[in-house]
N, C-alpha and C positions, 0 to 999 in steps of 0.2 A: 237337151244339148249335152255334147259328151264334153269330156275335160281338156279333150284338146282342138277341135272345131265343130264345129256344126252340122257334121253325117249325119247318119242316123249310128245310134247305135247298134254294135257287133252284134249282139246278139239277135237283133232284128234283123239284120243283112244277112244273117247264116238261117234264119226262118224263112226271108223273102226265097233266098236264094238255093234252098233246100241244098244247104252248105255243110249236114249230119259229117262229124271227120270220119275218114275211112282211115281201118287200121293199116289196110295194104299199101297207103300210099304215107305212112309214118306222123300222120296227122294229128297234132293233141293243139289248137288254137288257144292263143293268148290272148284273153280277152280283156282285163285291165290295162285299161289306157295308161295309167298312169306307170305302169311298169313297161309298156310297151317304149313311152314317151324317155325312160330312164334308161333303157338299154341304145335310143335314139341319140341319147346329150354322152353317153359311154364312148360313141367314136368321134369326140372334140366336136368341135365349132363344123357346121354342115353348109355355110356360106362357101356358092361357089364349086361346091363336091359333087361331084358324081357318083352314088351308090350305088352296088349291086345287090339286092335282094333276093335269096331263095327261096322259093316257097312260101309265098304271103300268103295265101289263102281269102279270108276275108278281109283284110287287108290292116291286121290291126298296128302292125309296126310299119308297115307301109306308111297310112297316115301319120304316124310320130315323125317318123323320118323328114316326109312335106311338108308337115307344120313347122319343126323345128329349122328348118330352112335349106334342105338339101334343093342345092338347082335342080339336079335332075336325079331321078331312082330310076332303076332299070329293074325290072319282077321279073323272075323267072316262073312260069308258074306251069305244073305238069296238067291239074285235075280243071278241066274244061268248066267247071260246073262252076269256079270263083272268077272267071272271065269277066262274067255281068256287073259281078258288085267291084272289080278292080277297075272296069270302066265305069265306073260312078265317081270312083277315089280320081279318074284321069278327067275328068270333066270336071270338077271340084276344083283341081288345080290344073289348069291348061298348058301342055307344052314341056311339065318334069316330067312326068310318069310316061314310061313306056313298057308296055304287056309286051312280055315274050312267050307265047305260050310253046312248052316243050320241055324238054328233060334235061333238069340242070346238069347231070352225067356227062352230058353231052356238049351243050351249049358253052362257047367261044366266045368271052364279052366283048372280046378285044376289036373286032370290027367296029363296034358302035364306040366306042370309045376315042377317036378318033386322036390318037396316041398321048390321050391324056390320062393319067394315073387316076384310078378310084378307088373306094372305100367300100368293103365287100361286107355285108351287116343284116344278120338273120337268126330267123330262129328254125335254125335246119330240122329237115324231118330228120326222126331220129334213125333211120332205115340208111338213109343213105349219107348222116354226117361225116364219120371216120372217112370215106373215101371219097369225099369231097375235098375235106381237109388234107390229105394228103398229095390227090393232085395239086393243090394249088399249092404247098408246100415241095411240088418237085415242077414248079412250073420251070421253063428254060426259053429267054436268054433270066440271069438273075442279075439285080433284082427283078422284081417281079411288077408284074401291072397292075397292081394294086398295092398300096402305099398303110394298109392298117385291115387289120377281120374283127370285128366284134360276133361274135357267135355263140350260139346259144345249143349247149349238149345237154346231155344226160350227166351229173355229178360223176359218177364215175368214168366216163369218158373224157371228162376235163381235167380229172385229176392225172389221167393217166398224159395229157398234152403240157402240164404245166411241172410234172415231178422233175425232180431232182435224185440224185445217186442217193445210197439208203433211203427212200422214201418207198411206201411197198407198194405205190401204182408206174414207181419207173420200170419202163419199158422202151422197143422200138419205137413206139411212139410219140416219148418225151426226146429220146436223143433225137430223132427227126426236126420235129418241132423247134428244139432249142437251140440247135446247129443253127436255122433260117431264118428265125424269129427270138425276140422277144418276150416271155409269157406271162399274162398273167389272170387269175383266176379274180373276176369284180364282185360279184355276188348272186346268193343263190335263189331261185324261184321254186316258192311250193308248190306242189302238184296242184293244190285248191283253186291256183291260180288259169287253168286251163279247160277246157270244156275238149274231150273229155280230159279229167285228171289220168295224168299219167301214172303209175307205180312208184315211181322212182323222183326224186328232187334233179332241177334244174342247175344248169349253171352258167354263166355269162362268162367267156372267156376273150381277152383282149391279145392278138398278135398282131405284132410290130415287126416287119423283115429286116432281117439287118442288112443292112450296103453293104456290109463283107464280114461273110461268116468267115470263119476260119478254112483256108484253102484246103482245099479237099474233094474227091469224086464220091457224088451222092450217093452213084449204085454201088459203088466197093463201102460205103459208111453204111447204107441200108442191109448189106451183106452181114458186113460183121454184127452191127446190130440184132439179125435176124437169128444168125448160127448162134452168137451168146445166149440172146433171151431166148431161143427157142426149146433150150436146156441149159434155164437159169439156176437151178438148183445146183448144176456141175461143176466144173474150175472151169477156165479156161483155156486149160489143157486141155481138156476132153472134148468143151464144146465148141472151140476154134476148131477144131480135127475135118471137120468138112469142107474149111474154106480153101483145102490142099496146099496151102504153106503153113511151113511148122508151128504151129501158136507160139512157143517159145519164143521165134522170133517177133512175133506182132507184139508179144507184151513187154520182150525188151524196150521194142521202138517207142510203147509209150510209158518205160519206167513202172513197169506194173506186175507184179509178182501173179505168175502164169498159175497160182493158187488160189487167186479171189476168182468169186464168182460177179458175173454183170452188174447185179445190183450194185455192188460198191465200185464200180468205174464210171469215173464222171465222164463228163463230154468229152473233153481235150481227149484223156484216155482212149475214146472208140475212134476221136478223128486222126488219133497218132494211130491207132492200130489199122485204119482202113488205108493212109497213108501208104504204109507201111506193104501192105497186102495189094496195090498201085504198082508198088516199085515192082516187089518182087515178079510180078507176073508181070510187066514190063521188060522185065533182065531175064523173063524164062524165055520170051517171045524174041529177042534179040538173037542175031547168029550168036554170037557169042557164049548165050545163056542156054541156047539146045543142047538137049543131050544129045551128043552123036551116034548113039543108037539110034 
C-alpha cells in the first residue's frame, strides 16, 4: 500500500506501463508520495477546487491532488503511453479526474471550467516551464482564470520568478511575474527524488495573481523589461536607446537616475518607465504629436 491510497505503486505503474521518461519530452517523474502529497497540501485546502495539472505522467501528484481532496483535476497529458495508468488513477476516483490528452502549449482550460476559477498545480516538464509560465502570466481579460500555481521548476528558474532588484537571478522574468503575482519560493526537491534524477535541484514555487497589479500595459513593461536586461551590464542610457524614446525621459518618470543599470530598478521603477514609454508613443501617434515632415 502506498502512503496515500491504495494504487499500486509508481514505480510498478511506470514498469506495467513501459513509462522509461524520455528526455525529449522534459520528463524526470516524482516518485515520493509523500513529497508529491506536500506539494498537493502547498495549494491550501483542495475541497471544492478544480485543479489543472500538466504533465502527470504516471500520475504521482495526480493521486496526491485526489486524495487530498481536489473535486475535480484536469491532466494534461502529451506522451500517449501514461494514458493507461492515468485511467487507472480515473477509475480509483470516479468522476474528478479528466485526461486530456495533447499539448499543454496549446490546450485552453477554460472551456471545461465552466467559468469557475482553478488552481493550476505541477510538476512542469522542464522543456517547456518558462513558457508555460509566462503565457499564463499574460493571460487577458485579468485577473486571470485561475486563482493560485503551485509549480515545480528547475532552482534556477525559480529563482529567477521570485527575485527582487540586486538579487543576481532578477531579470524579465521576475519583473513579469511580480507585476501579476505574488511570489514565493516553498521548498526544494533533490534530484534523488526523481527517476530519472535530474542534474540540477528542484523547486516548488507558489503564485498568487494579484486583482490589480499596478496599472500599466504589459507589452510596453515586457519591452522595457527586455531592452534593460537584454544589456544589463549597461546604464540605462544606452540600453533604453532601442525603445526610440529618449531614456532620459523614461527614467525621469520613474525618479531613476538614467546611470543605474536594471538590476537595481525595482518594479514600480520598470512599471513607471513602461508607463511612461505608453504616453509618449501615444502623443507621437496623435495629430498633434506628428512630426509634420
Amino acid at each position: 500500500m502506498s502512503a496515500i491510497d491504495d494504487l499500486p505503486p509508481l514505480r510498478e505503474v511506470i514498469r506495467r506501463h513501459d513509462l522509461a521518461a524520455r528526455k525529449s519530452l522534459g520528463q524526470n517523474f516524482l516518485l515520493d508520495l509523500n513529497l508529491t502529497a506536500r506539494i498537493a497540501r502547498a495549494a491550501g485546502p483542495l475541497d471544492e477546487v478544480t485543479v489543472v495539472e500538466i504533465g502527470p505522467g504516471p500520475g504521482g501528484l495526480t493521486r496526491a491532488l485526489l486524495a487530498t481532496g481536489a473535486r475535480r483535476v484536469i491532466a494534461i497529458e502529451r506522451d500517449e503511453r501514461a494514458l493507461g495508468a492515468l485511467e487507472e488513477i480515473a477509475a480509483h476516483y470516479p468522476g474528478r479526474l479528466d485526461i486530456v490528452s495533447g499539448d499543454a502549449m496549446q490546450f485552453d482550460p477554460r472551456p471545461m471550467l465552466n467559468g469557475e476559477r482553478a488552481r493550476i498545480v505541477a510538476n512542469l516538464p522542464y522543456n517547456i516551464a518558462t513558457p508555460l509560465l509566462i503565457g499564463w502570466l499574460c493571460a487577458e481579460p485579468w485577473p486571470p482564470w485561475y486563482e493560485m500555481m503551485v509549480l515545480m521548476f528547475q532552482r534556477e528558474v525559480a529563482q529567477r520568478i521570485v527575485a527582487r532588484e540586486t538579487d543576481d537571478a532578477y531579470g524579465r522574468l521576475a519583473v513579469l511575474s511580480n507585476w501579476r503575482a505574488e511570489t514565493q519560493m516553498l521548498f526544494d526537491i533533490s534530484p534523488s527524488a526523481f527517476v530519472p534524477p535530474p542534474k540540477v535541484t528542484s523547486s516548488v514555487v507558489r503564485l498568487v495573481p494579484r486583482a490589480h497589479p499596478e496599472p500599466c500595459d504589459r507589452v510596453a513593461l515586457e519591452q522595457v523589461a527586455a531592452a534593460a536586461f537584454g544589456q544589463r551590464r549597461k546604464m540605462l542610457r544606452q540600453s533604453l536607446k532601442s525603445l526610440g524614446v529618449d531614456p532620459a525621459r523614461l527614467a525621469a518618470a520613474a525618479g531613476i537616475d538614467p546611470a543605474r543599470r536594471a538590476e537595481t530598478v525595482p518594479l514600480s521603477g520598470f512599471v513607471a518607465m513602461a508607463n511612461e514609454l505608453s504616453n509618449s508613443r501615444a502623443t507621437k501617434n496623435t495629430p498633434e504629436g506628428r512630426d509634420p515632415t
